[in-house]
Structures are given as C-alpha cells and as structure tokens.
N, C-alpha and C positions, 0 to 999 in steps of 0.2 A: 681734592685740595685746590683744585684751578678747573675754576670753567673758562675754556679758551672759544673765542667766535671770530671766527677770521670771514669778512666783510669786504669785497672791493678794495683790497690791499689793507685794509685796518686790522688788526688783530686787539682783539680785547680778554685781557689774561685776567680773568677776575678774581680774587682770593677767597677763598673758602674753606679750613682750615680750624675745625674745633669755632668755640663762641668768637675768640676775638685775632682768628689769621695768627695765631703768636706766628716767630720764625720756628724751627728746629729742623734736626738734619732731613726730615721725610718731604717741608713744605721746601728748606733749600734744595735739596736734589730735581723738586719737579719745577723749580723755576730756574733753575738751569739747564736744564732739559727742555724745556717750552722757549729758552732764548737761543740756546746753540742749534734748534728745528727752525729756531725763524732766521737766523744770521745764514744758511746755507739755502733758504728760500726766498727765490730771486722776487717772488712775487709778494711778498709782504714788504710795504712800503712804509707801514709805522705801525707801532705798537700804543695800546693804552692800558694803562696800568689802574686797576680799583678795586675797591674791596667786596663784598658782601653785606646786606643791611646796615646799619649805624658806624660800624668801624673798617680804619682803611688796613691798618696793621697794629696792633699792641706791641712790637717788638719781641725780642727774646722771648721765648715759652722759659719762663726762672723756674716753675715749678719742675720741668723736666730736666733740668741744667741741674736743680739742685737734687735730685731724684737720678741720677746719671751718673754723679760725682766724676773723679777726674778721668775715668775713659770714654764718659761721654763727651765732655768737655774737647778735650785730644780731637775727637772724631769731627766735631761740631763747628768750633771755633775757622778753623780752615776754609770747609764750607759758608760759613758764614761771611766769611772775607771774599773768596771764590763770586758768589753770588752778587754782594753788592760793585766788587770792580768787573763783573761780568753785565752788571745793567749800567754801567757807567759809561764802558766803552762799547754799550750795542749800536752799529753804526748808525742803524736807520734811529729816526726821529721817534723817543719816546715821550707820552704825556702821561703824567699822576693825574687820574681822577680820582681827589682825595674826600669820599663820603664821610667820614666821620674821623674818629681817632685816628691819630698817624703818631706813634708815642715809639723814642727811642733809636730800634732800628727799623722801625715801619718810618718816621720822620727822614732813614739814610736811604730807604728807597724811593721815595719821592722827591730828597732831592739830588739824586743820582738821574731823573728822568731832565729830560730837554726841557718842558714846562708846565709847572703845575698850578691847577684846577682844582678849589676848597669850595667845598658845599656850604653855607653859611647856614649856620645852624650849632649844635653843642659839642659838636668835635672840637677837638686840641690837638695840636702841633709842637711838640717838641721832642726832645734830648734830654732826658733826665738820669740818663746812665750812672755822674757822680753823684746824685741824691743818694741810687740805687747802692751802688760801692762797687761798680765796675768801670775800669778804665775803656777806653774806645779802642779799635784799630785802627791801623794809621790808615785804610784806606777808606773808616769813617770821616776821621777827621779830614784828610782832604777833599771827602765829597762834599763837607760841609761846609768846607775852607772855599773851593769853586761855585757853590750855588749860592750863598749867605753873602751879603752885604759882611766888608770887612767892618765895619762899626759895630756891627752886632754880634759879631762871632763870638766874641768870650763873653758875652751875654748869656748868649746863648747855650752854650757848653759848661762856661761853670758855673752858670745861676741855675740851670737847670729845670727852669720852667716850661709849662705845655701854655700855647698860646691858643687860643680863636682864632675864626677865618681873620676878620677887621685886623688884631694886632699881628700876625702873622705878615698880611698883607704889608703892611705898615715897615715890618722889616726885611721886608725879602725874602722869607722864606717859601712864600706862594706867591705866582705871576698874576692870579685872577681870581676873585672870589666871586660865586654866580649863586641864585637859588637852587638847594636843592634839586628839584624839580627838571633842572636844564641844565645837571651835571655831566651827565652822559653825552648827551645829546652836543655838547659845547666841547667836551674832551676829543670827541670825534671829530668837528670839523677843527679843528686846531692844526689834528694828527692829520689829515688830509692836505690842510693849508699848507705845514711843515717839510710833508711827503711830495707838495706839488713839483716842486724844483729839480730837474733829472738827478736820480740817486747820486750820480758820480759826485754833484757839487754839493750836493750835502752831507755826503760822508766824506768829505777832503777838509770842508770846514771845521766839522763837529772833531775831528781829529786834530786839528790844528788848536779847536781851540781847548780842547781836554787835553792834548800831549804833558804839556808838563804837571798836572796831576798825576796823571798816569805814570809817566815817569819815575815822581817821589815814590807814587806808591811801588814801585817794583826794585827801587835802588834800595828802598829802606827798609821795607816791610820785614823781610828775613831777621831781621835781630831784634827791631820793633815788638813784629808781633810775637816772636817768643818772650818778649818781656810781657806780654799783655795776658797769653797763655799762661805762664805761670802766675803771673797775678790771678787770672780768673779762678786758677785752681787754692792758691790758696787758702787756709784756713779762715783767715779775717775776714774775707773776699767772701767766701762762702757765709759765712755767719751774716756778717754784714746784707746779705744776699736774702738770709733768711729773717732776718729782722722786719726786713720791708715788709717783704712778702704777706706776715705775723700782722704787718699794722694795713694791708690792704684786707687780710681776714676780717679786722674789726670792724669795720669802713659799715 
C-alpha cells in the first residue's frame, strides 16, 4: 500500500493502493503507521507525500464504504479523521507531490501537507464530497479552511469542482505547478530547503501556525463528527452514495 524511501533525511511515502490509492481502513492504518515511525525518528527531516502513476489519491474507496455498510463506516470514518489531523500536525516539513488526480480526500491530504507540488498535465484537484452526498469532517474542512485562499473556499467546497494544475494554481490550492518530468525531483529539494533550518524552529513555527486549526479541530470534532457519522450512515446518504457511484459505471 506504501512504498516508503527514506534518503538523507527525506522520506518519500508513495501510495499504492488498488488502481487509484482510494482511502479505506487498510491504506489509513499504514499511513499512520509510516507517520507515527517518522515523528519518533530523529533523523527524518521531511517527508514527501505522492502517488503511483497518473493518480495522487481518488479519495474514499465508496465502493468499499458502500459494501461495509454501517460497521464499516463506525470503524472507518474515525480513521479517516485520525489520519488527516495526523498529517496536519506532523512536525517536520511535509511536501505533496501531486502526479495526477488528488479528488476529495486525496485533495485533504495534500492540503494538510506544508507545500504542494502539481504535475501539469490531466490531473484534477478538488472536493467534490457534496456532489457525491457526503458531508466533510470538521477536521477536513479546517485543513481546507488553513491551506485555501479564503476567497475560494466556498467555491470550492459547495461548487464542488476538480480543478487543473493552471486553475488550481490560480487559487491556492497548489504552491507550484512544474512538468511532469521534474515532479519528483522539485518535491525533494523543496523538502530539503524546508528541512534546512534546525528542526527545533521549524517545528515551533509550523505549530504556531496550525494551533488554532488544530485547536477547532479537537474542541469540536466530538459532536461534529458524530453528526457526520450518522449522516454517512444514513439511508439517503448511502443511496445518494450509490447513485454516483451508478453514473461513474456509465462514464
């Protein structure tokens, strides 16, 4: 599910993961597991986050969600929230190298990371979750609340669109758009550049400047995201769920 290469203090966690990296509890468990080995290891100085050929993350695996019903859901959902405020608040400096598709919650991992990195070329970048008929967690929406330009937030989130490197760029939702070609290669000195500055001031910073998301998310999350859990479980929620799903069959 993750090819990891740790490099002269770089660690590169690559997704791999079925055709398109979906999330679900097997791919959350091992990236949280590959973050909480590098937070206790003194010698990883930055992390870079990418996918596998053409896509960086498709989000939610819906077919296993709806295939799961609601004790998968229960098990999942947690995880799933777990995972993205655990790359949010990983101290050292993370970079998205985003090769292709970042749709959803592969769009909350990338921008959960310090700075990212789009391939230009036929990927798309967004949050389509209410297209889909799923509400967010709240400690989506604040990752997307601290990385997004506030002009485009509710753009973003209830228009529901997947963007291109160019418009993506355009609104803040990626720091840099590069060829292809010198995705990798651009991801890494970034994480190097980022890593240069003695750990202690870059982890006092990045905490000063994420505390009060972090914050929201841990005052609120508790009733939030039970509101969110039950929604996901519901009836409509699920139909609605499977409707998509029905019209991405026909595509």
């Amino acid at each position: 599910m993750l090819h990891i290469q740790d490099n002269s203090g770089i660690t590169v966690l690559r997704l791999d993961h079925g055709k398109a990296h979906a999330l679900d509890i097997d791919l959350c468990r091992a990236l949280r597991q590959a973050l909480a080995e590098r937070v206790r290891d003194d010698s990883v100085r930055a992390l870079v986050l990418t996918g596998t050929g053409s896509i960086f993350c498709a989000g939610v695996d819906l077919f296993r969600l709806i295939d799961g019903g609601a004790d998968y859901i229960d098990e999942f959902v947690p995880l799933l929230v777990a995972t993205f405020h655990e790359l949010f608040a990983f101290p050292q400096p993370v970079v998205a190298a985003i090769n292709g598709h970042a749709i959803a919650g592969g769009c909350v991992l990338a921008a959960a990371s310090d700075y990212r990195i789009m391939a230009d070329g036929s990927g798309t970048i967004g949050v389509p979750e209410l297209r889909v008929g799923v509400p967010f967690p709240l400690v989506a929406i604040e990752i997307l609340r601290f990385a997004t330009s506030t002009a485009h937030l509710q753009e973003l989130v209830y228009g529901g669109k997947t963007y291109a490197a160019a418009e993506a760029y355009g609104r803040g939702l990626v720091d840099e758009v590069v060829p292809s070609g010198e995705l990798l290669d651009q991801a890494r000195e970034t994480a190097a550049r980022l890593s240069s500055d003695p750990v202690a001031r870059f982890r006092i910073t990045k905490r000063q400047l994420r505390r009060p998301a972090i914050e929201r998310m841990e005052r609120l999350a508790a009733q939030t995201d039970a509101d969110v859990l039950a929604a996901w479980k519901n009836a409509v929620t699920l139909g609605a769920v499977r409707s998509y799903l029905d019209g991405l069959r026909k595509q």
